[in-house]
N, C-alpha and C positions, 0 to 999 in steps of 0.2 A: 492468348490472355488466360490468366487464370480462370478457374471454375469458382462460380459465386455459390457457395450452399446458404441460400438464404431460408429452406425449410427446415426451422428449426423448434425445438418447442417452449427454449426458452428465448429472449428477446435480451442480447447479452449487451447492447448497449446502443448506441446512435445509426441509424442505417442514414446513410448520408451519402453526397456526393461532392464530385470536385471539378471545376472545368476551369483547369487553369495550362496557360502556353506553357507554365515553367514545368509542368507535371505532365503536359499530354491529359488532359481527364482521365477516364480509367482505361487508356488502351496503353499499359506502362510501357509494351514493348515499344510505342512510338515514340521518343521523349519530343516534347514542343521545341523552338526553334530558341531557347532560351537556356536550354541544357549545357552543362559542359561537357568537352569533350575529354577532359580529364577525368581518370579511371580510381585515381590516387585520392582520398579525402585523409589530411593532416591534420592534426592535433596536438595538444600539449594538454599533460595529467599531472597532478604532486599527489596524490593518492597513489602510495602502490597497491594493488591486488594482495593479498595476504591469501588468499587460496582460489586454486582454479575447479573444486571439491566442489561442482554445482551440486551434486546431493545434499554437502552440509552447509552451505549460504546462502542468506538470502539479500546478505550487505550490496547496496546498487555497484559501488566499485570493484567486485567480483562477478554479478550476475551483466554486468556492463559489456562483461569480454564473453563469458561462459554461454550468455544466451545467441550469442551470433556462432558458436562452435558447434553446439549440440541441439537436433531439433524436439519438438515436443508431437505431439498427434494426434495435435490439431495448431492450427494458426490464425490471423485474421487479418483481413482487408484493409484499407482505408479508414475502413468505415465503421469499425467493431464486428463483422461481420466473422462468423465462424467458417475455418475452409480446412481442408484436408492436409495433414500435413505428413507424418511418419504413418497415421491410420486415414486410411482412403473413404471409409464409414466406420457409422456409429449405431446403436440403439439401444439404449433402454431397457429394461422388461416392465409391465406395466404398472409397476409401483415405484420406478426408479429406484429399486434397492440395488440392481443388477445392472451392471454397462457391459456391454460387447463391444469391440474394436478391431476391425478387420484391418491388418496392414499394409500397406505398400511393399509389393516385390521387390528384389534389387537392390535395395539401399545399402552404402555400404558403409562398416567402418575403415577409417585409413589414418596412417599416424602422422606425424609431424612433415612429414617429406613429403606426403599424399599417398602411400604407399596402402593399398587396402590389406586389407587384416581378416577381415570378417564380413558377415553379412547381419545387419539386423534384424534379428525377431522376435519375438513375444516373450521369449525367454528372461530379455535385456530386460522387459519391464518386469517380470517378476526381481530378478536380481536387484535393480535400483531399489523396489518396495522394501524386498527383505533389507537390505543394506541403511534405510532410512529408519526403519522399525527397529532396530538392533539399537539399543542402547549403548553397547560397547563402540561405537562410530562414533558417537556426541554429534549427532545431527541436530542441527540447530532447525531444521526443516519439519522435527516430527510430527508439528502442530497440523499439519495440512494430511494428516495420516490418520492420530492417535484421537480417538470417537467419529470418523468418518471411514474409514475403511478397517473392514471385521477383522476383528483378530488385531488389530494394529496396537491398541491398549495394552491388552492381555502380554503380545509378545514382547512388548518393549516394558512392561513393571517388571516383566522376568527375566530378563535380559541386564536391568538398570541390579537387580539384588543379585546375580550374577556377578555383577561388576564388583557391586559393593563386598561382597567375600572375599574377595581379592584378598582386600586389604582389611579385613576384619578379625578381632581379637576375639579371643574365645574369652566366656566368665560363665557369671549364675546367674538366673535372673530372679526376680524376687521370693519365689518358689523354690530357690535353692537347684534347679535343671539348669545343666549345660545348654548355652548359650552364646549366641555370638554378636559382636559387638563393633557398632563405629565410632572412629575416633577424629574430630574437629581437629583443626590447627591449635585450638586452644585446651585441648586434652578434654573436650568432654565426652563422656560414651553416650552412646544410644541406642538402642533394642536393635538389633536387625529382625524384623521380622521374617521369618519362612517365607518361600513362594513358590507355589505350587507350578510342576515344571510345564510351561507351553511351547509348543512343537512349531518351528519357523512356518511350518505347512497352513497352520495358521492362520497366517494372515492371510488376508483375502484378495491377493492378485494371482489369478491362474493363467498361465499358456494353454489354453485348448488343443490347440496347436499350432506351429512356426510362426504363422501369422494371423493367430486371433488369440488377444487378450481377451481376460473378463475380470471383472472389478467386482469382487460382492463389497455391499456398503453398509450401514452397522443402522442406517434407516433409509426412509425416503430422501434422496437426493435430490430433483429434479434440475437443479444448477449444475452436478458435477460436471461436467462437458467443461465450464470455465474452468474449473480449479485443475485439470490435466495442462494447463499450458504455466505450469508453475516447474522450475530445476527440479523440485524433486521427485517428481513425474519425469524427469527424462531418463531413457533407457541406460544402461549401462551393461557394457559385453563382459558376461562374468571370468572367464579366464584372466582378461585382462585385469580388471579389479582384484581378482585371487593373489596375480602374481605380484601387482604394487603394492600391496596392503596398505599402510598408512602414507605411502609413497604416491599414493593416487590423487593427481591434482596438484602437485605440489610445483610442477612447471611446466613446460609445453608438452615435455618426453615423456610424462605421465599420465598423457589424454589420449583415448581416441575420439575421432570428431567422424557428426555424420551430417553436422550441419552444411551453411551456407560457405562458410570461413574454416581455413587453419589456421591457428595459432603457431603460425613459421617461425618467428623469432621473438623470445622470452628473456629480454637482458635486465635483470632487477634494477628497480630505477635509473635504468637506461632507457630503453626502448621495446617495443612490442608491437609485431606485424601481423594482421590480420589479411591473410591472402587467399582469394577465393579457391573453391576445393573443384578441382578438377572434375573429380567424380559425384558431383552433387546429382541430388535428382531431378532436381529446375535451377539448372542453370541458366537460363534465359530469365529470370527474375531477381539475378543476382549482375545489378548493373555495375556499381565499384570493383575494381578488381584488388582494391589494397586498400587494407585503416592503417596507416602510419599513424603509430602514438609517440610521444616524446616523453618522456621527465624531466621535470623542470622544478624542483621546490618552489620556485615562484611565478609559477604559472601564472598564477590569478593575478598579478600585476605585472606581466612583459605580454599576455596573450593577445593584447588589444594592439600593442605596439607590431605584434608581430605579424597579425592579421593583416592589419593597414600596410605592412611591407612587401604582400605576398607568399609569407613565410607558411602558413597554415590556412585553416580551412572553416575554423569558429573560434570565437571567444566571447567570453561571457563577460558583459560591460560590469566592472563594480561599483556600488551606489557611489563612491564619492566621484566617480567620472561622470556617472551620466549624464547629467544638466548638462557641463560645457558639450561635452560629444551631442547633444541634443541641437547645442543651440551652433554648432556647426554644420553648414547643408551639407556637407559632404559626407561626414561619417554619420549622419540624423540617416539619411538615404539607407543606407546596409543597417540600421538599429529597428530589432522587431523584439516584444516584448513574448512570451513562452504562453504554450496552450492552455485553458485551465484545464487541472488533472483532475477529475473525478475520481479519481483513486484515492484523495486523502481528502477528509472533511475536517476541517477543524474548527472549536466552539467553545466558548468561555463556560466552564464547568463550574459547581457549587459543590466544595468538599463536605458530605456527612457525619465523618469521622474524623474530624480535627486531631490531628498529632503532633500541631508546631509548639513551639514555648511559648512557657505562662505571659511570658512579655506583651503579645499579641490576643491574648485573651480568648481562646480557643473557647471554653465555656460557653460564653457571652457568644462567640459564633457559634456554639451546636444551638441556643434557644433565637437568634436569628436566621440560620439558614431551613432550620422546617418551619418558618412561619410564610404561607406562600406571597403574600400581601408584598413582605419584603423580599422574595425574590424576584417578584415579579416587578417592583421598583426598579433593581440592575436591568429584569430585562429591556425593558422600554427606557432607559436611562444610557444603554449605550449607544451611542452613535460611532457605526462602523469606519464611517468612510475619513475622517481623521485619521484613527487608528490606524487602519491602509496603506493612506497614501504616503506614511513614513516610508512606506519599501515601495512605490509605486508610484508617483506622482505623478504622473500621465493617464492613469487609467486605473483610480482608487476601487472604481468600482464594478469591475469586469472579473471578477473574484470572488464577490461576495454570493456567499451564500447563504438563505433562509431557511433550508431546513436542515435536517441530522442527514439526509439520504440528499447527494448533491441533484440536482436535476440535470437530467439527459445520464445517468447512471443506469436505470433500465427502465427500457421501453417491453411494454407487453406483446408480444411478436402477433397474437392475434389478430389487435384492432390497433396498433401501432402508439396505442395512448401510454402518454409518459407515466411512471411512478409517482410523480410530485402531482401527478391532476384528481388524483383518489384523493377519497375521502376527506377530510378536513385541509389538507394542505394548500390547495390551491390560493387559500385566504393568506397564508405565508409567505411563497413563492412569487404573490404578487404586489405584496405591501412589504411595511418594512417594521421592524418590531420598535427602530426607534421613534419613541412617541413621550416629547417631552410632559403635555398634559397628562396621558397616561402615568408615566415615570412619580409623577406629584399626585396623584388622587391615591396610588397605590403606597405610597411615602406616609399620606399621612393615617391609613390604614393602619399599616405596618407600625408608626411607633405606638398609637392607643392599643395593639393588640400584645407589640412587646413588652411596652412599660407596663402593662396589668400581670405581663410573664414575669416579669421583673430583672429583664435586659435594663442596659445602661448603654445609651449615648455619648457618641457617637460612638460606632457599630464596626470595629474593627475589620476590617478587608486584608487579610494577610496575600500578598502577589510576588512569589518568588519568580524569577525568571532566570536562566541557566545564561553566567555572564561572559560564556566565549560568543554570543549573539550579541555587538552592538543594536541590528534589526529590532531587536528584540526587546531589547533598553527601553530606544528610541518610542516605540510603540508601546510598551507601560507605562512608560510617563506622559504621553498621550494622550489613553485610558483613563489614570489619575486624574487629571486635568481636567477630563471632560466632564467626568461621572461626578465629582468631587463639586465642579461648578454647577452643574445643572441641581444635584440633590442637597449639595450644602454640606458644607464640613460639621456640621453637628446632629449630621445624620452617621455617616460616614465618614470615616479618613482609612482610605488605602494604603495600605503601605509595600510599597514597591519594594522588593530586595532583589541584588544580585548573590545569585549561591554558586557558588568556585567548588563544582565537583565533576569527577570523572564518571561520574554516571549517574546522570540529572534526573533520569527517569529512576532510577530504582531507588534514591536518596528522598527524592522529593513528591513527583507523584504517585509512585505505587507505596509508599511511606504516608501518605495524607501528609505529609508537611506542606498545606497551603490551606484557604479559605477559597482562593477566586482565581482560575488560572485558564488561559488557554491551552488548549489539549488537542488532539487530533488523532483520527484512525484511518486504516487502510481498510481500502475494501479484499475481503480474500478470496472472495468468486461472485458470481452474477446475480445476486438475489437482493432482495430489499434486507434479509435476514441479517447480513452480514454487519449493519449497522445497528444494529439488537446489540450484539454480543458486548460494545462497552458497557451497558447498562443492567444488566446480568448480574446475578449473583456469586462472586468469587472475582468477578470482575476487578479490576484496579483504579477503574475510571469511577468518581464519585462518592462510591461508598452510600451507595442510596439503601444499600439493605442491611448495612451496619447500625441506621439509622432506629433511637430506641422511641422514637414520637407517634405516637397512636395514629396522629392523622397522618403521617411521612409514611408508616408503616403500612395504613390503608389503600392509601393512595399505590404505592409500591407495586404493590398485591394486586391491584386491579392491572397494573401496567403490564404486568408479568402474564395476569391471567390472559388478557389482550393479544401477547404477543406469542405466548403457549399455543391461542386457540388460531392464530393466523399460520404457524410453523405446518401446524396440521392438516391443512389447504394444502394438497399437491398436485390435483387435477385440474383444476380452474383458475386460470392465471387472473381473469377481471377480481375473482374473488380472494385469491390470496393477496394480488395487490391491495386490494380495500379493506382488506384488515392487516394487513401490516401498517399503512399510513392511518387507520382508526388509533394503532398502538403509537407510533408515531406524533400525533395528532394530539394525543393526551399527554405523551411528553412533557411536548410545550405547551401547550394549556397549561401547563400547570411549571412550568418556568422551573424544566429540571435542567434544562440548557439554556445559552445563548449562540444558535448559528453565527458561525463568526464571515467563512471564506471555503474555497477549495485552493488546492495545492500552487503555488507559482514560483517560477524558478527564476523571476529577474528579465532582465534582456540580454539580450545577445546578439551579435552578427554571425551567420552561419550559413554556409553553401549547400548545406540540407534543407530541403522543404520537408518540414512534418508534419504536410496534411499530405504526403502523398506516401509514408511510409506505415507500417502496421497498426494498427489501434485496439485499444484497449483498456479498461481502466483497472485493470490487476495482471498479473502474470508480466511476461518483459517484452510484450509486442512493440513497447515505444524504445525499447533498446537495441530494437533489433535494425541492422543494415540494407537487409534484403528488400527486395523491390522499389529504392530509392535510388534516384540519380543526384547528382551533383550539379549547382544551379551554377551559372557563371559570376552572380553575385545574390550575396542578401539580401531579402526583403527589408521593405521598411516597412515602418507601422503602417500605411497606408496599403500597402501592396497585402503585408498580413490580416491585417483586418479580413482585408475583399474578401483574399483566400479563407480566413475564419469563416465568414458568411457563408460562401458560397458550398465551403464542408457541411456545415450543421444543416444549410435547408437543400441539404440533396434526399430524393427521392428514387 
C-alpha cells in the first residue's frame, strides 16, 4: 500500500475515505470482487492534442495525456491527501520563503519504446524553471512562476525585451536619441524600452545536489507544496530539451517520460496509446495496462451507442438524451452524474466599469451598480435551482454553492475544521441567499435611493452569454424569467444576448462588455488566498476598483485592506483562516457577488470509479490513471451517490 503523508502543515483539501467492493477501500493492491479483469480502458476523443509541451499548457485536452506521462514531486490519494512522488520529502524553512525537496533515487527517463535514456535529478527541475521563465518559449505556464518564485519576473521582462529586439526598428525618440522601436500589425511604433540584462541564474530554482532541489520564493508561501503538482513544475532532462528545441512535445518522439504511462503510439486524429512504463518506480499502483483512445469527430454523438455495444469504456450522456436514457432501467443503471469539482467556483458578478453600447445604457448601470440596496435586490432575488436544473435535472441542487471559496476546498489540518465554518460564513453555507421578502424590502430601497441619484427605470441588466453554449442560453432565459418576475419589469429588464466570438473571455468579460454575468475561477494551489485574486486590483473579474463612487471606493479599500492583513498570517492556520473568510465575509455582505455553483461535467457511463483515483482540486490529480482499476460496469446514481457519501465522511 502506499505511504499516507498525512503530516502536513497545510490541509490541502478533504481527508476522506472510501469503503466500496468496486475499489477494495484503501488496500488498492486488493481490487474488491467487482473489478474487471480487463487491463485495456477505451475511449473516443474529437479534441486533438495541439501540443504534448506540458511546460507550455495548461489546456485539459493536453494536460489530459501529458499529466499520465510525466510525474510531479508530489502526488495525492483518494482523498486530497499529499504523498511522495518524484521528491520522497519536503520542508520548508520557517518563513516558507524556502522549500527543499529531497528526491527519489532511480527514477528513470525512457523514450517512446521504454528505452531508458537518463536518470532524473534535480537538475530536470532547474531546466523546466529556466525553460518556463524564458520568455522566448511562450509558456503559457509562467503565471504559476512570475511573483512566486524569485527571480522568475525579473528573468522573463528581460528575456520578453530580448524577444522583442528581434524584431525592432531602430528611430529617435522624442529627445532626438537613437532608439528602438515596435511595430503592430497595423504599423504603429512604440518605445521599446531598455532592460537591464538578468542572469538565468536568477531565478530561484537550485540543484543543491543530484537529488535535492530548493525553491527560493519571492515571499511567504505556506501552500507552495500544492502549486509543484502543476506541468510546469514537472522536470525536464536538459540534453533532451537542448536537442529538440521547438521540436519538444510536438509528438510521442519528442518526449521523454518518467511517469506512469508511454505515449506508444501518437497517430494525429487517429489514435493514441497510453501503455504502461515498464520502468516506473510503483509499478504496482499502476493497475491499467493500456488507455486506448480513438478519434472520432463525432464522438459526442456515437459514444453512448458505442458504450452500450461493448465498444469502449465511457461516454458522456448529452442533455438531449438523458431523460429517455433515464427513463429506461437499463441504461438509468450505468448513468452516474460527475463529482462536484472544487476547483472551479462560479458566481453571477456585478460589472463596475461598463463598456457595452449606449443602447443598454451603461451610465444608468455605473449609478445602479454602486448603489448596494440594489445589488443586493439581485442578490436575494436569484433563485438558483431553476437556473440549474436546465443542465441538471435530477440533482439541481448538489452543485450549488454559497460562497466565493467552495466548501470542503480547504480544511485546516490542525483541528480539521473547514474554511467555510470561520468567521461569518457559516450563516451562508447554511442558508440560501434566495430570499424573495428580502429581494422586495431591498427593491424598494434601492429605487427612493436611485431616483434621488437620478437613475431611470427600469434598470437595464445587460447578460451576454458566449452562443456556442445552448446550456448556457437555456439557463439565461431562466435567470430572466425568474428575476424579472419576482422584481417586476419596471424595476428591471435583462437583456439576454448571444455574442458569436472566438474568444468570449477577452471580447467580453476582461472588455467589461456586460452589466450581470456568470463568471467563474480556478483554484491555483491550496489556500483560501487564491479565491482573493479575482477581486484584486488589475484583476479582470468586476472592475470593482475602476469604480469612481466614494462609497464603492470605500468599501473596496476596507476589502482589500481585510485581505492584505489575512495574506500576512503565515504561522497560524485557525487564524489566517478567520481573516480570510472576515474578507470574504464582507464581500458578500455587501452583495459584490452572487455564489452561483461548483464545476459539473454532466453525466456519464464509465468503467472508472473516481472516488478511487487521485484527488485534488488544482493541479491534474483527477486526470491522472494511476491507482485506478476498471469496474466491470457503471455506477448509477444510486450506487454513486453511496460512493459520494461514503468518500466525504471518511475519516
Amino acid at each position: 500500500m502506499k505511504r499516507r503523508n498525512r503530516l502536513i502543515a497545510l490541509a490541502l483539501t478533504l481527508v476522506m475515505s472510501l469503503s466500496l467492493a468496486a475499489c477494495g477501500g484503501d488496500d488498492k493492491e486488493t481490487p474488491g470482487p467487482d473489478v474487471s479483469d480487463k487491463a485495456v480502458y477505451r475511449t473516443l476523443y474529437s479534441a486533438e492534442a495541439d501540443t504534448l509541451n506540458y511546460l507550455n499548457t495548461s489546456l485539459a485536452k493536453n494536460t489530459a495525456i501529458t499529466y499520465n506521462l510525466v510525474d510531479c514531486l508530489v502526488e495525492y490519494d483518494a482523498y486530497g491527501n499529499v504523498e511522495p512522488a518524484l521528491a520522497l520529502s519536503w520542508e520548508p524553512n520557517g518563513d516558507s520563503t524556502v522549500w527543499t525537496f529531497h528526491l527519489r533515487q532511480g527514477v528513470k527517463w525512457v523514450d517512446k519504446d521504454g528505452k531508458e535514456v537518463a536518470e532524473v535529478t534535480a537538475n530536470d527541475f532547474v531546466t523546466s524553471a529556466r525553460y518556463v521563465c524564458d520568455a522566448r518559449n511562450d509558456s503559457s505556464n509562467i503565471g504559476t512562476y512570475r511573483g512566486i518564485v524569485a527571480g522568475a519576473r525579473e528573468y522573463y521582462n528581460y528575456t520578453a525585451y530580448l524577444l522583442a529586439l528581434e524584431n525592432a526598428v531602430d528611430g529617435t525618440d522624442e529627445n532626438g536619441n537613437p532608439a528602438k522601436f515596435t511595430v503592430d500589425e497595423d504599423g504603429n511604433r512604440e518605445l521599446l524600452e531598455p532592460v537591464d540584462e538578468v542572469s538565468v541564474e536568477s531565478v530561484g530554482v537550485k540543484a543543491l545536489d543530484d537529488y535535492t532541489v530548493e525553491y527560493t520564493l519571492t515571499g511567504s508561501r505556506p501552500y507552495f507544496i500544492s502549486m509543484v503538482s502543476f506541468g510546469s513544475y514537472m522536470p525536464a532532462y536538459e540534453p533532451f530539451l537542448t536537442e529538440k528545441g521547438k521540436e519538444f512535445g510536438t509528438d510521442n518522439a519528442n518526449l521523454l517520460y518518467c511517469g506512469p504511462y508511454i505515449l506508444s503510439t501518437f497517430k494525429h486524429q487517429q489514435e493514441r496509446v497510453m501503455t504502461k512504463n515498464a520502468s516506473y518506480w510503483e509499478p504496482e499502483q499502476v493497475f491499467i495496462d493500456e488507455i486506448r483512445q480513438t478519434y472520432n469527430a463525432e464522438a459526442n454523438s456515437i459514444s453512448v451507442s458505442m458504450y452500450q455495444n461493448g465498444e469502449i469504456d465511457a461516454a458522456d450522456i448529452p442533455s438531449e438524451l438523458l431523460n429517455a436514457m433515464m427513463s429506461d432501467s437499463a441504461s438509468a443503471a450505468e448513468i452516474h452524474p460527475s463529482r462536484p469539482n472544487t476547483s472551479y467556483s462560479y458566481w453571477f458578478l456585478f460589472n463596475f466599469d461598463a463598456n457595452f453600447d449606449a443602447e443598454y445604457q451603461p451610465e444608468n448601470w455605473n449609478k445602479a451598480v454602486n448603489n448596494e440596496n440594489f445589488r443586493l435586490s439581485l442578490v436575494h432575488a436569484l433563485n438558483r435551482v431553476p437556473a440549474l436544473s436546465t443542465g441538471d435535472p435530477y440533482n439541481p441542487t448538489g452543485n450549488i454553492c454559497n460562497t466565493i471559496t467552495p466548501a470542503t476546498f480547504a480544511i485546516n489540518s490542525d483541528n480539521g475544521k473547514d474554511y467555510t465554518e470561520y468567521a461569518g460564513l457559516p450563516a451562508y453555507v447554511s442558508g440560501d441567499n434566495f430570499d424573495e421578502a428580502k429581494a422586495l424590502e431591498y427593491k424598494e430601497k434601492a429605487v427612493a435611493e436611485l431616483t434621488a441619484a437620478g437613475a431611470t427605470f427600469p434598470i437595464i441588466v445587460y447578460m451576454p452569454y458566449n452562443s456556442t453554449s445552448s446550456s448556457w442560453a437555456n439557463e439565461c432565459q431562466v435567470v430572466e424569467q425568474q428575476m424579472e418576475g419576482l422584481l417586476g419589469t419596471d424595476y428591471i429588464d435583462i437583456k439576454v444576448e448571444a455574442v458569436s466570438s472566438e474568444n468570449f473571455l477577452r471580447d467580453v468579460r476582461r472588455s467589461g462588455k456586460y452589466a450581470f454575468m456568470k463568471c467563474n475561477w480556478g483554484a491555483d494551489y491550496a489556500d483560501p488566498e487564491t479565491w482573493t485574486d479575482p477581486f484584486t486590483e488589475g484583476s479582470t473579474y468586476s472592475f470593482i476598483f475602476e469604480s469612481t463612487d466614494p462609497t464603492t471606493q470605500a468599501l473596496y479599500a476596507e476589502y482589500i485592506s481585510l485581505v492584505d492583513a489575512a495574506k500576512a498570517i503565515t504561522n497560524d492556520w485557525d487564524a489566517r483562516y478567520e481573516a480570510f473568510a472576515k474578507a470574504e465575509t464582507f464581500l458578500l455582505d455587501h452583495g459584490f457577488a452572487i455564489p452561483y455553483s461548483t464545476n459539473a461535467s454532466g453525466y456519464s457511463m464509465s468503467k472508472l470509479n473516481t472516488f478511487e483515483g487521485q484527488y485534488a482540486p488544482f493541479g491534474g490529480a483527477s486526470q491522472r490513471y494511476k491507482d485506478q482499476h476498471l469496474l466491470e460496469k457503471s455506477m448509477g446514481i444510486d450506487e454513486f451517490n453511496a460512493a459520494y457519501e461514503a468518500w466525504k465522511n471518511h475519516s
